[in-house]
KOLVOSE-212479 format. One record per residue (C-alpha): residue number from 1; chain; x, y negated, z negated. Coordinates in steps of 0.2 Angstrom, whole numbers. Layout:
<recs>
n/chain/X/Y/Z
NUM/A/X/Y/Z;
...
</recs>
This chain:
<recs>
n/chain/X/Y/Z
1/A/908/-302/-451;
2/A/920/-297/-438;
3/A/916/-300/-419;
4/A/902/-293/-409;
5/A/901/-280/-397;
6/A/894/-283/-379;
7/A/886/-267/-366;
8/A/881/-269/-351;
9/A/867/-258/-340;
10/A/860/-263/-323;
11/A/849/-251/-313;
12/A/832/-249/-304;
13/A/815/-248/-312;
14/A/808/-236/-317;
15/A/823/-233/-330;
16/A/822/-218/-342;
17/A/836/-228/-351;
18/A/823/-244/-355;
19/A/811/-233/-360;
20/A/822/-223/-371;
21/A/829/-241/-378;
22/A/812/-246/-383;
23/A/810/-228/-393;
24/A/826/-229/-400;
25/A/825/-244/-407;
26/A/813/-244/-423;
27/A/819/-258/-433;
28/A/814/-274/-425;
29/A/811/-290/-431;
30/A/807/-302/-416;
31/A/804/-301/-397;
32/A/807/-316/-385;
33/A/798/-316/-368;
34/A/802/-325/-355;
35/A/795/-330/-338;
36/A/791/-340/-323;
37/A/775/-349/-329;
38/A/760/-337/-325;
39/A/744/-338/-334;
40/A/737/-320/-330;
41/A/754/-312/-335;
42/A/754/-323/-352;
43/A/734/-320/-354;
44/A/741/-301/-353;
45/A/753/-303/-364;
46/A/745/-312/-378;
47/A/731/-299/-378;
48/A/744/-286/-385;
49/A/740/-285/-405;
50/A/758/-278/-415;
51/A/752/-274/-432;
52/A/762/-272/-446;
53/A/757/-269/-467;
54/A/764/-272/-483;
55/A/765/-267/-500;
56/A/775/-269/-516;
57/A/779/-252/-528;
58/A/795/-243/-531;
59/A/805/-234/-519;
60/A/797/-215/-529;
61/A/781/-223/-525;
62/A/783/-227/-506;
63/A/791/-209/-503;
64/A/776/-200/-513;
65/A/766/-212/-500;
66/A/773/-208/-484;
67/A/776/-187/-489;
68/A/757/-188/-491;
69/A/750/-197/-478;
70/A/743/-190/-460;
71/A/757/-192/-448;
72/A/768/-196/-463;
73/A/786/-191/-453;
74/A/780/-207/-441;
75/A/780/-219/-456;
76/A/794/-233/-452;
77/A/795/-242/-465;
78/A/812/-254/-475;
79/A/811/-268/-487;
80/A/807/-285/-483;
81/A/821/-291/-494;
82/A/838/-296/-489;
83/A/845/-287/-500;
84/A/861/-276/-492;
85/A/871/-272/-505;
86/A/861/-259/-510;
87/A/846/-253/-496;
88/A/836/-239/-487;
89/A/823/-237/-472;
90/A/813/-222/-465;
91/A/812/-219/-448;
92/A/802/-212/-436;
93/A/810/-195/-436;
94/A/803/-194/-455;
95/A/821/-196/-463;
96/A/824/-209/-476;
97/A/842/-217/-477;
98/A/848/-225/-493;
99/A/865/-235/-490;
100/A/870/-240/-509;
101/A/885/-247/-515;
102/A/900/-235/-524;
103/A/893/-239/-540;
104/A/877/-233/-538;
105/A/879/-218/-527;
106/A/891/-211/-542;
107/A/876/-215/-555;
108/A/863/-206/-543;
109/A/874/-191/-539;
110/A/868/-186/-520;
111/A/878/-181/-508;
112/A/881/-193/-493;
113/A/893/-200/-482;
114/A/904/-215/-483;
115/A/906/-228/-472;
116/A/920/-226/-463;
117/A/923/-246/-458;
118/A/941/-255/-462;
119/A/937/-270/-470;
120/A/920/-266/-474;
121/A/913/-266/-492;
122/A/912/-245/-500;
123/A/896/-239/-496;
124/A/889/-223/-495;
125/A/875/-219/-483;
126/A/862/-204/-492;
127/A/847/-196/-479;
128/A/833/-189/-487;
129/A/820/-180/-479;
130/A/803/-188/-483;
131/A/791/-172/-480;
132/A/794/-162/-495;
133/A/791/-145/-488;
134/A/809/-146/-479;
135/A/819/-145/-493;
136/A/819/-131/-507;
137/A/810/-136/-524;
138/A/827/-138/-533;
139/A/835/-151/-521;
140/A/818/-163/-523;
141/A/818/-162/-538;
142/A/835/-171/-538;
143/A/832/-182/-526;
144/A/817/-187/-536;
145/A/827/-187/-549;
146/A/840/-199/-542;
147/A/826/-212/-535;
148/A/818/-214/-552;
149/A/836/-218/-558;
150/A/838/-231/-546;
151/A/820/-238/-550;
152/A/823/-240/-566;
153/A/841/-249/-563;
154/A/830/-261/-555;
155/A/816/-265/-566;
156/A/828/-277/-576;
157/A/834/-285/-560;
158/A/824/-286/-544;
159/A/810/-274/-548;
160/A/799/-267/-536;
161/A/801/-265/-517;
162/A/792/-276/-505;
163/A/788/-265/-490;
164/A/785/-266/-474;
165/A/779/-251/-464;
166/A/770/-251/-445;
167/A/753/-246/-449;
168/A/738/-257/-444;
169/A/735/-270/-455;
170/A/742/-287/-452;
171/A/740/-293/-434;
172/A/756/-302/-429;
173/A/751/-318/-418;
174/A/762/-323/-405;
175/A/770/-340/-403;
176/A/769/-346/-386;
177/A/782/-362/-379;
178/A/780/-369/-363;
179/A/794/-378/-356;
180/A/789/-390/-338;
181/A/803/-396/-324;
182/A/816/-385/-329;
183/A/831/-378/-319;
184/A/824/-361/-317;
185/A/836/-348/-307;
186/A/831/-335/-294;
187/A/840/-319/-301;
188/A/853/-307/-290;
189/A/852/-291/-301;
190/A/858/-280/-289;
191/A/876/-277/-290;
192/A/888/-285/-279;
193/A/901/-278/-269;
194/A/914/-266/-280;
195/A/928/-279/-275;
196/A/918/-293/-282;
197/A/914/-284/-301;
198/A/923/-300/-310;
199/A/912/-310/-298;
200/A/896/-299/-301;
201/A/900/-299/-322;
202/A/902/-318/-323;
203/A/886/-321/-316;
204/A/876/-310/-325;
205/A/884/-319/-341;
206/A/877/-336/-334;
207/A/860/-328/-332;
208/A/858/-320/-349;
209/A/866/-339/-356;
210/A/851/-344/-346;
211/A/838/-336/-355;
212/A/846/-339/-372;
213/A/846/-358/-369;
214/A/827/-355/-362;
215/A/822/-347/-380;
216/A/830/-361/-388;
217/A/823/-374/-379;
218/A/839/-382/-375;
219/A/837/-400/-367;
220/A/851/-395/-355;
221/A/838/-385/-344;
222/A/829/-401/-340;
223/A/829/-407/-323;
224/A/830/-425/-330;
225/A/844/-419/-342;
226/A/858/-434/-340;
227/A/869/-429/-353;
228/A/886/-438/-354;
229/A/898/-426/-344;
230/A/913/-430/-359;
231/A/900/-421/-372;
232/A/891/-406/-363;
233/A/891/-400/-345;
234/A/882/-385/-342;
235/A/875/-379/-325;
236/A/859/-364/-321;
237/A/864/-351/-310;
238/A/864/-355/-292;
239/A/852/-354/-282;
240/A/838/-363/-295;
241/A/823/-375/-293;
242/A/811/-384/-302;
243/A/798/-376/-311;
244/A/788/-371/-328;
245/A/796/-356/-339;
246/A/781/-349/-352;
247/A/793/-339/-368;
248/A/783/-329/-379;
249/A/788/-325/-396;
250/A/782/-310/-409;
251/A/793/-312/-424;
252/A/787/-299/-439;
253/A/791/-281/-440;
254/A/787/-273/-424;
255/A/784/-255/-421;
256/A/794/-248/-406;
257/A/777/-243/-399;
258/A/775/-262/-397;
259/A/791/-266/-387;
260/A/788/-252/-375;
261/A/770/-259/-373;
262/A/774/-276/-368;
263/A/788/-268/-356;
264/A/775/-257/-347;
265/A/764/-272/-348;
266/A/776/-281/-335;
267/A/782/-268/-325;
268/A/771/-251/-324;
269/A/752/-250/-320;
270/A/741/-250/-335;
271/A/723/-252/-341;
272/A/726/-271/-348;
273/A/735/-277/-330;
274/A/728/-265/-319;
275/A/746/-268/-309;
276/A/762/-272/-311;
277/A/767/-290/-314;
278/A/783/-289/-306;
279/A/778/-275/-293;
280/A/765/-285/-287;
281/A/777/-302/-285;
282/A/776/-310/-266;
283/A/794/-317/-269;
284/A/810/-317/-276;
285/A/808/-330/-288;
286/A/798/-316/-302;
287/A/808/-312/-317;
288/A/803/-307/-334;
289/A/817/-307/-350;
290/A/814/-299/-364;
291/A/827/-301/-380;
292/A/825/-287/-396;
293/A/830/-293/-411;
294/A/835/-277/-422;
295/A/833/-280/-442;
296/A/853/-280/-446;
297/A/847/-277/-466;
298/A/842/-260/-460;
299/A/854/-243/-462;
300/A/849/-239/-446;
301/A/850/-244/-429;
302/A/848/-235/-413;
303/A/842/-216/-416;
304/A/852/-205/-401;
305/A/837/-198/-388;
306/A/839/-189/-374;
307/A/836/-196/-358;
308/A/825/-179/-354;
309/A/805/-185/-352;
310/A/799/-174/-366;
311/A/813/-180/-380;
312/A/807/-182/-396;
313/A/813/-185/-415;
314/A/811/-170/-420;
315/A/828/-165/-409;
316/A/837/-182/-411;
317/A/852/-181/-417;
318/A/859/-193/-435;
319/A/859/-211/-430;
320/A/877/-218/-430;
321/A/883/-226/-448;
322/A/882/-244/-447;
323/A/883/-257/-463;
324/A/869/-268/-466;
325/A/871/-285/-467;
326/A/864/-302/-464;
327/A/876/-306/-452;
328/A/876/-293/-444;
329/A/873/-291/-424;
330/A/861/-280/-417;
331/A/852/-287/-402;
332/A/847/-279/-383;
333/A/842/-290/-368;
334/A/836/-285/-352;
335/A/830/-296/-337;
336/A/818/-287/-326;
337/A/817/-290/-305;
338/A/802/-292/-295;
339/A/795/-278/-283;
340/A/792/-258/-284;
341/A/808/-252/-288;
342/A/815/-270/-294;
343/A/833/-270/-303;
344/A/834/-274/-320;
345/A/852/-278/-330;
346/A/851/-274/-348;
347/A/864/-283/-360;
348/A/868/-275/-380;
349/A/877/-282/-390;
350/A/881/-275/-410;
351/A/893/-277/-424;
352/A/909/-271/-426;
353/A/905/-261/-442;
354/A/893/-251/-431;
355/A/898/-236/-423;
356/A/886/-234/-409;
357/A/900/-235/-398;
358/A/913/-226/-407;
</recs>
């Protein structure tokens, strides 16, 4: 897989962009939480119950299921496979995208579009509405027509789908780690100076290392660490002290109702917090990093919304073309400041045969 590609965002809560990032985002397979120890925001936390369900059938089946079921255009829903050569999801805006290799789109005759990638294998991307009243009698009919085809192509091989779709059912349970005397940093979101921007984006890079190192637990973030200068040297953003990080970990298909809760959990008033974690912080030393982690198996990654409050799916634009892979790159991290209008710097960072970002 070819290099990544890394976006940056800072700004002030609350952020219409955040929001938006959470709703944008339907495909994701883990969340990373990560904070200076505090029971009550952890207890908070932990009480959030992500659910997710599972079934196995064909393709035909699934779609029969989610055109029939109440509130079926908000079924998300891709295989827990890892298959990518060929693939499909639905998302929230009621579409389902097929991304099937040049073989099989011949076979299944629909029309689509191909990927338009260098290097990248031929693939072909196919959207299929899954409410059946918005597309004449005729074209169903063919797109049925097609699905059964490819179900059948895989009864001799793979055989049926095993699905995941976010509807209640399985409750995820959330890892916790706690990590004691570690070099924890006091975050400056704010920007610095315009004559210092080189300055500004090289520490921001060390912060977000930071909190990579913090969800892997790394030994280098001990206060103790002693590690032999001629094989590692690694030091925490300045200024730092001693203290006890708490990460929190949901790994599972997520619904993006789910990210956006834990994100108000932390920074909005709600029922379950009754206020803000971070508006509520005394001092500086409050931060809370959250890391998505997209499902890079999926046709589709971020879905286009408007910034406007009442923007929806139903006017959303095509999600860019992107090829699935396992390799592929499709993560966001934001770390979030203390107080009523805290800042917050958000990091994204996706493949290169992603065209998100042209």
């Amino acid at each position: 897989m070819a290099h990544s590609r890394v976006m940056l965002t800072n700004g002030t809560l609350p952020s219409a962009r955040l929001n938006r990032l959470c709703a944008a985002h339907p495909f994701t397979q883990q969340l990373d939480v990560v904070f200076p120890a505090s029971d009550e925001l952890e207890k908070v936390l932990t009480s959030l119950k992500p659910t997710y369900c599972k079934r196995r059938c064909t393709l035909s089946e699934f779609l029969d299921f989610a055109s029939k079921s109440p509130g079926g255009n908000t079924i998300t829903a891709l295989p827990s496979t890892s298959e990518c050569v060929d693939t499909w999801c639905i998302d929230p805006r009621g579409v389902l995208t097929l991304c099937v290799s040049k073989s099989l789109y011949e076979q299944l005759g629909l029309i689509g579009k191909r990927l338009p990638f260098k290097g990248c294998p031929e693939h072909a991307v196919i959207r299929i509405p899954v409410k059946q009243e918005t597309v004449s009698v005729a074209v169903r009919a063919k797109q049925k027509a097609a699905l059964k085809l490819w179900d059948e192509l895989r009864e001799n091989g793979p055989g049926k789908w095993e699905v995941l779709y976010c509807q209640a059912g399985v409750i995820v349970q959330p890892q916790i780690c706690r990590s004691t005397d570690i070099l924890v940093p006091v975050p400056a979101l704010a920007p610095f100076p315009e004559e210092s921007t080189e300055d500004w984006d090289e520490y921001i890079g060390d912060l977000f290392e930071w909190v990579g190192m913090a969800c892997l637990g790394a030994q280098r973030l001990k206060a103790n660490d002693r590690v032999n200068p001629y094989v590692a040297v690694y030091e925490v953003p300045a200024p730092s002290y001693i203290g006890d990080v708490t990460q929190i970990t949901w790994a599972a298909f997520l619904h993006q109702s789910f990210i956006k809760d834990v994100l108000d959990t932390v920074t909005s008033d709600n029922s379950r917090s009754m206020v803000s974690h971070l508006a509520s912080a005394t001092d500086n030393h409050a931060f809370v990093a959250m890391t998505r982690h997209g499902c890079c198996t999926s046709p589709v990654g971020a879905i286009p919304l408007s910034l406007a409050p009442d923007a929806s799916f139903d006017t959303a634009r095509d999600p860019p073309l992107r090829a699935p892979a396992l390799d592929a790159e499709d993560t966001g991290c934001f770390i979030l400041g203390p107080g009523q209008n805290g800042s917050f710097v958000l990091a994204e960072s996706i493949g290169h045969w992603d065209a998100r970002w042209g």
